[in-house]
C-alpha positions in Angstrom: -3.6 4.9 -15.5 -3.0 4.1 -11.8 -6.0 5.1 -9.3 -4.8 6.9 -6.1 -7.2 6.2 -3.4 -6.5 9.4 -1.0 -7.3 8.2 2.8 -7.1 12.1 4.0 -3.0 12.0 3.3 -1.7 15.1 4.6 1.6 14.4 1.9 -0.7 13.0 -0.9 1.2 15.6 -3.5 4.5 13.1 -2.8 2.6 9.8 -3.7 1.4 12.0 -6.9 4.6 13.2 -8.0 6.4 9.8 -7.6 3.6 7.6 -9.0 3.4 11.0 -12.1 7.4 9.8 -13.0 6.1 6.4 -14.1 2.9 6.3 -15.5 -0.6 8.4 -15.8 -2.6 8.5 -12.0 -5.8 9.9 -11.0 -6.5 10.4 -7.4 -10.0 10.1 -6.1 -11.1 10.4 -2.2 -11.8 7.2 -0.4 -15.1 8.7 0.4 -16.3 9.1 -3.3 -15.9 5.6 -4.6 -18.6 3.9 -5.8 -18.6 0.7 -8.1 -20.2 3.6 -10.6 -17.0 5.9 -10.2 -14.5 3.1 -10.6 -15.9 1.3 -13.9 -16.1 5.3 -15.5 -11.6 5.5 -14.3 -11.5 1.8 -15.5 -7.8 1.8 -13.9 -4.9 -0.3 -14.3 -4.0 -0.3 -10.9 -4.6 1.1 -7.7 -2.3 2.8 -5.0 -4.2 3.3 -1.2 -2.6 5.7 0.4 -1.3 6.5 3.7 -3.9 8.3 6.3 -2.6 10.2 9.8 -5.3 7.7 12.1 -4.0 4.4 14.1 -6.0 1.7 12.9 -6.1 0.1 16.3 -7.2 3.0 17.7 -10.0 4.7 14.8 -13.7 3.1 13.6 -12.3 2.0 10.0 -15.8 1.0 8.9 -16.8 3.0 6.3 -13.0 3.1 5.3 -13.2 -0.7 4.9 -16.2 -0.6 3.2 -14.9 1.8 0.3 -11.9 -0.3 -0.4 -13.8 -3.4 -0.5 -15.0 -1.6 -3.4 -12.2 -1.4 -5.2 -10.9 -5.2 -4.7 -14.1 -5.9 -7.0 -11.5 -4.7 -9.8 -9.3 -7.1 -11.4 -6.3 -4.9 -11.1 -3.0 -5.0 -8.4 -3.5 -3.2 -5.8 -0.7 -1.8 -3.1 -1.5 -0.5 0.3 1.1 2.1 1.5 1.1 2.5 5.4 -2.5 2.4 6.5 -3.6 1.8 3.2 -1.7 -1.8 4.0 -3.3 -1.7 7.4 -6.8 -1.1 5.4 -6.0 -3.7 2.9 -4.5 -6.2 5.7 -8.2 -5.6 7.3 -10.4 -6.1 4.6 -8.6 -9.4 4.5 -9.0 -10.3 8.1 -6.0 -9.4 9.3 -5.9 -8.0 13.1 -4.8 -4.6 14.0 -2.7 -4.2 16.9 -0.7 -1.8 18.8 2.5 -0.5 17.5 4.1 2.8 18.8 4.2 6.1 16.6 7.4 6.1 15.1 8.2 9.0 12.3 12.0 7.7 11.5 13.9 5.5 9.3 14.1 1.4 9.8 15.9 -0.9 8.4 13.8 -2.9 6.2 15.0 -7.1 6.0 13.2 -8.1 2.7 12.2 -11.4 2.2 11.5 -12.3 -1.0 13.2 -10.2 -3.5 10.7 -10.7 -6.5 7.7 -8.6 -7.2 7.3 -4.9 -5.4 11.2 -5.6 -4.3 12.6 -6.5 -7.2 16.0 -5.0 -7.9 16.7 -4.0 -4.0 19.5 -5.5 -1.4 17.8 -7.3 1.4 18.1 -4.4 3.4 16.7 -1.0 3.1 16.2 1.7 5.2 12.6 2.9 4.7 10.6 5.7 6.4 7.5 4.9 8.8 5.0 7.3 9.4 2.2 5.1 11.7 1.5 4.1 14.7 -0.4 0.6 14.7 0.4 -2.7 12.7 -1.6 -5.6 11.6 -1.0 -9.0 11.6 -0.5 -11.0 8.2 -4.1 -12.2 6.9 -4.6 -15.8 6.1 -3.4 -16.4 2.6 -0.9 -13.5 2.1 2.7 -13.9 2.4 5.2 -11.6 4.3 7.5 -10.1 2.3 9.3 -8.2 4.3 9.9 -7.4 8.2 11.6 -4.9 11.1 13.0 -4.7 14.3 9.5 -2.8 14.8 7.2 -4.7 12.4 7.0 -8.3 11.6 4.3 -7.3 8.6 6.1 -4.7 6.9 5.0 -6.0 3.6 2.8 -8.7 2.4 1.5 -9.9 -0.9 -2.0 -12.2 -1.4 -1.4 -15.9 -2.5 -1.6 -15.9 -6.1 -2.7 -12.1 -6.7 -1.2 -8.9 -7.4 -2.2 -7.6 -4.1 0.1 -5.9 -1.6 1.0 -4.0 1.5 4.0 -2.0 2.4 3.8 -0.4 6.2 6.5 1.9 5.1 6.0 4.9 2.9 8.0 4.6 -0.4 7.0 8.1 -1.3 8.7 9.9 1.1 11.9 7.1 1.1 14.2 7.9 -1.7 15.5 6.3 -4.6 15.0 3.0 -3.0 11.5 4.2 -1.9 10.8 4.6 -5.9 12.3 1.4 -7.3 9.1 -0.3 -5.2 6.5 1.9 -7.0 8.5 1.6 -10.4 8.3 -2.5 -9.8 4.3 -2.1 -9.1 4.0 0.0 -12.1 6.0 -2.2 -14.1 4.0 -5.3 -12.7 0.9 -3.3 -13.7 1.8 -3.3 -17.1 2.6 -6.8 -17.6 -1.2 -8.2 -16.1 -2.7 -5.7 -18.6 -1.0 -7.0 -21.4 
């Protein structure tokens, strides 16, 4: 079962129903973890979701706080728009200014393994944000835009990642990156 860590996502349904075509979920609140909570879901994965605040511009304490929580777990993890920014954070990345933008990008992908696997290296993705982070010492960028240079990253050695984009609400091509996670969820608990 993947864990869906809910940031206050007004479009949280989308994440369920695509995540739901792959494999089990459970979605909790950010605001009710607790290392308690987590050990009783015992997931194989977790999904942070998107949230409508700019993290350059909103007091992510007790946000930060809840999802250094979950990186206790030995599990991947994937940040989706400010669930990256979130994750990017907790890993001492710096927010910065980025202007709203609710449209589609092109996406250049970097490194086609992973979260990518089985997609050109371009896709047109939907944003949803305002804000962006910069990449944290010991992740790799694995993707990039015209608007973002961080538009997805993955932690050195670790199942980790961060996608500024929102694969939920992107398509086929949006689900072939949540198919990969889920399929690279599988393999680290075998």
């Amino acid at each position: 079962m993947i864990l869906i860590v809910d940031c206050g996502y007004s479009f949280i349904y989308k994440l369920e129903d695509l995540v739901d075509q792959y494999i089990d979920y459970k979605t909790i609140s950010i605001y009710d973890i607790t290392p308690e909570e987590l050990k009783a879901i015992n997931p194989l994965a977790v999904i942070i979701s998107h949230a409508h605040i700019s993290i350059h511009e909103t007091n992510v304490e007790k946000y930060i706080e809840k999802i250094k929580i979950t990186l206790t777990l030995d599990v991947p993890v994937l940040g989706i728009g400010v669930g990256h920014h979130l994750l990017g954070v907790c890993f001492d990345a710096r927010p910065a200014y980025e202007p709203y933008r609710n449209e589609t990008v092109a996406v250049g992908i970097i490194d086609t393994d992973g979260i990518f696997d089985k997609l050109p290296q371009e896709v047109q993705f939907i944003k949803d944000n305002a804000g962006t982070i910069s990449i944290p010492p010991g992740f790799q960028l694995l993707a990039s835009s015209d608007y973002s240079i961080n538009e997805a990253m993955k932690k050195n050695g670790e199942d980790i990642y961060g996608v500024q984009f929102l694969p939920e609400v992107s398509g086929n091509l949006g689900a072939v990156v949540i198919d990969n996670f889920v399929n690279i969820s599988l393999a680290k608990s075998n």
